[in-house]
N, C-alpha and C positions, 0 to 999 in steps of 0.2 A: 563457765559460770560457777561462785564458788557452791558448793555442797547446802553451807548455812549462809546466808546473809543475815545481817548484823548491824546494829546501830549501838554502839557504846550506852551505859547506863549514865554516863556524866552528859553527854549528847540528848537523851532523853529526857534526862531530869531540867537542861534548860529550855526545851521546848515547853514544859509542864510550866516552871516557872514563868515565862512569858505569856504562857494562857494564862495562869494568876492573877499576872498584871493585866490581860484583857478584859478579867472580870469573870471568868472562868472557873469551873469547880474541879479543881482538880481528882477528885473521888470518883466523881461521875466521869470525868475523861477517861480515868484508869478503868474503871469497871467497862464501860462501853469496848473500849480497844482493847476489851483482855490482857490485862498487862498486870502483874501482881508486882508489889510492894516490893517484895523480896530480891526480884532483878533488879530494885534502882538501891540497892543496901550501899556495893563496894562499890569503888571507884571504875575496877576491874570487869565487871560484870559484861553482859552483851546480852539485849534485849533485840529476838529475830526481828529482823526487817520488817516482815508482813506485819509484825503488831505495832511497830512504827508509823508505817503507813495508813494503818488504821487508826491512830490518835490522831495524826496529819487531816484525816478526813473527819473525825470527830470533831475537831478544832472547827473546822469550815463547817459543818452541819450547825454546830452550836451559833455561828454566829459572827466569827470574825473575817474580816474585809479582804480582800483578795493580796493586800499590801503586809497580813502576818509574816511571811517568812522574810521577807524586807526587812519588817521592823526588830526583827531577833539577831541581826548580826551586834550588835552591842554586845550583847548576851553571851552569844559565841566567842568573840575575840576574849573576853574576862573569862568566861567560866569554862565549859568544856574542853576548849583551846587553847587553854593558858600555857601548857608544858609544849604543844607541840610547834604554841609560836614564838616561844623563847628559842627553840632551836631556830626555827628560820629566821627570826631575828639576827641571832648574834651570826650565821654564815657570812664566809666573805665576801660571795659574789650572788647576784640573782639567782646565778644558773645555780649554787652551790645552796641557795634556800627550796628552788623550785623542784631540784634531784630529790632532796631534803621529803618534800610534802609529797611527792608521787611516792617514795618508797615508803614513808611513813602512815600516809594516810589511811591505810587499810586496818589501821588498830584501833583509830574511830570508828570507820563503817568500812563496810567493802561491798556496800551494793552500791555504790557509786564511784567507779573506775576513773582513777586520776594517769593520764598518760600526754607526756611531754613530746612533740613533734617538731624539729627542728629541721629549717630551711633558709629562704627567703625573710620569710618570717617565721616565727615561734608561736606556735599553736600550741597552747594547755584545753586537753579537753575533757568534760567530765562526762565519760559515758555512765550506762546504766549497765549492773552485771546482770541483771534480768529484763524484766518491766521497769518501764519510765518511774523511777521515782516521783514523787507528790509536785507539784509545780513551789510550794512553801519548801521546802527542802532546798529545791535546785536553786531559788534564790537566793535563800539564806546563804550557800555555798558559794552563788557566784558573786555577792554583793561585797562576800570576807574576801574572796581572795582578789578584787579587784581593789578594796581600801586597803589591804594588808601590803599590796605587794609595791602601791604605788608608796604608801607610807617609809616603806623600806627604803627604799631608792630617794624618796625626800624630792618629790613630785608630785605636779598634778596629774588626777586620772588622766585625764584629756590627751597628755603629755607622753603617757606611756603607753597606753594601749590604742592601738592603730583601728582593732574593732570588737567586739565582744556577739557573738550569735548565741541568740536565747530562744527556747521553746515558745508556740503558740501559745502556752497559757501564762507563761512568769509574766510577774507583773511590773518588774525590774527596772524594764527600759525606762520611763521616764527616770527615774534616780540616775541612770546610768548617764543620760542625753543630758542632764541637766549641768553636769563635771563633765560635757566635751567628749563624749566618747561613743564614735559610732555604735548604733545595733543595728542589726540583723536577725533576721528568724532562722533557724538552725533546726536540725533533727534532734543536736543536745547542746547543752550550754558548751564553749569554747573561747576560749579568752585569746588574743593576739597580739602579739607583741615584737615589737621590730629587732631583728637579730644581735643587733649591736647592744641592745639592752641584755643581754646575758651577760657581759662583762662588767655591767655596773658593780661599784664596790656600795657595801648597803650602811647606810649608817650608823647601826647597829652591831659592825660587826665586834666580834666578840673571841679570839682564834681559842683560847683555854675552854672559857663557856661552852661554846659551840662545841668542840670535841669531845667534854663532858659530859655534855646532854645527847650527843649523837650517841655516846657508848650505852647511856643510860636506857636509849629505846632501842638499841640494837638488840640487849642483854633482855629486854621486855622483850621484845618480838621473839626470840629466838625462846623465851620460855614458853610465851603461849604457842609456839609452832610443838614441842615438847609436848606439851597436855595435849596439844589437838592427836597427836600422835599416841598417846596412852588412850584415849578415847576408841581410838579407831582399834589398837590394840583390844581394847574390853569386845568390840564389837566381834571381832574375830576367835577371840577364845567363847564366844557363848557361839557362835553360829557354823564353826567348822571344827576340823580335826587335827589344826595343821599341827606338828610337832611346836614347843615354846621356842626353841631354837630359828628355825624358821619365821616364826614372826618377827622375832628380832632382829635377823638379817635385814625382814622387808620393812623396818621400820630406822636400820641403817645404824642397830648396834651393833658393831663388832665384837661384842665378848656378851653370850646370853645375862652372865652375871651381871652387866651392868645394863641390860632391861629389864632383870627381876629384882633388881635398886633400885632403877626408876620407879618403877611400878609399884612395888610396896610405899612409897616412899609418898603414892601420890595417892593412892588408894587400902594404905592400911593392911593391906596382905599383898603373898603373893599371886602370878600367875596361876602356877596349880591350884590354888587355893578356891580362887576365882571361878576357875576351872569344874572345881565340881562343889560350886555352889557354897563356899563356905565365907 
């Protein structure tokens, strides 16, 4: 389970937006779920989990229908998901969008575990990195990626998915039943898909785009993996003794000088500096 779990600030802000549209005060949702202003500023940002699931439940106390997180996939495919479904878009094959969303997914959130299962059939499933995420959440997640992906391939649901298993409380299944697609109750959402659908080419695809936009989140991920690691760095120069050297190694720089670059670089001084307080 990671350390921090995490809901993007572009992710939270279209939850808030779709309370608006419910009739919703947005003020009062922030102040209740403790969630300050300031985490929904950059694009960048990561607003914890727990205060996510706490809006999630604010939402539902306040008043809206158990079909919320249903009705926000719009919302999601246009705003919070805009860059990461251009990439799955324009890939070659299914399999080459769906690699695509398991590795990339976790720069949205990472308390909801995307892992691909290949067999018989193709099992995409969404676990939980801790506690079951909100039942509005796992909808909204499973409702995108069952119109996205059929969309891709230029199909109906019914057509592509063999069955989809949803928790006791999503409220899903009819939407789902109603485009032809079995459910089932599950311990977590899972989507299913007939093995020969990996090979589909998508209509979308895009080979220049697609490897553009791959590099562009790759170069993202790998920076925020960087900050997470100056992070963990500050943690260790305020709580132990280790020599600077030494952390460097264990944070997998080979030349100290180019962790006391990073680290000025990120935090305005250096190591030593840091060190004793200055």
């Amino acid at each position: 389970m990671p350390d921090q779990t995490f809901a993007s600030s572009a992710f939270t802000r279209t939850i808030l937006s779709h309370a608006r549209q419910s009739g919703l005060c947005q003020d009062q949702l922030l102040q209740r779920a403790g969630i300050c202003l300031s985490l929904l500023d950059s694009q960048h940002q990561r607003v914890p989990a727990h205060l996510v699931e706490r809006l999630w439940r604010e939402c539902e106390s306040a008043g809206v229908g158990p079909l919320f997180g249903c009705e926000l996939v719009n919302s999601m495919a246009t705003t919070c998901l805009q860059g990461l479904n251009i990439l799955l878009d324009s890939a070659a094959t299914l399999r080459d969008s769906l690699e695509c969303f398991v590795e990339f997914v976790p720069r949205v959130t990472n308390y909801v575990v995307a892992e691909l299962e290949e067999g018989e059939a193709v099992c995409l499933h969404l676990r939980a990195a801790g506690a079951l995420p909100h039942f509005f959440g796992l909808d909204a997640a499973t409702l995108t990626l069952v119109r996205n992906i059929a969309r891709r391939v230029g199909r109906a649901p019914g057509e592509v998915f063999v069955q989809v298993n949803l928790t006791s409380q999503q409220a899903a299944g009819d939407w789902l039943r109603s485009v032809g697609v079995a459910v089932e109750e599950g311990l977590h959402p899972c989507l299913t898909l007939s093995a020969a659908s990996l090979d589909e080419p998508l209509l979308g695809a895009n080979p220049f785009l697609h490897q553009s936009m791959r590099r562009h989140w790759q170069t993202e991920a790998a920076q925020h993996v960087r900050s997470d690691s100056l992070e963990m760095a500050r943690h260790w120069l305020t709580a132990g003794d280790q020599p600077i050297e030494r952390i460097a190694e264990r944070l997998g720089y080979r030349q100290p000088s180019n962790f006391i670059r990073a680290f000025r670089k990120q935090f305005g001084i250096t190591p030593k500096q840091f060190r004793l307080g200055l």
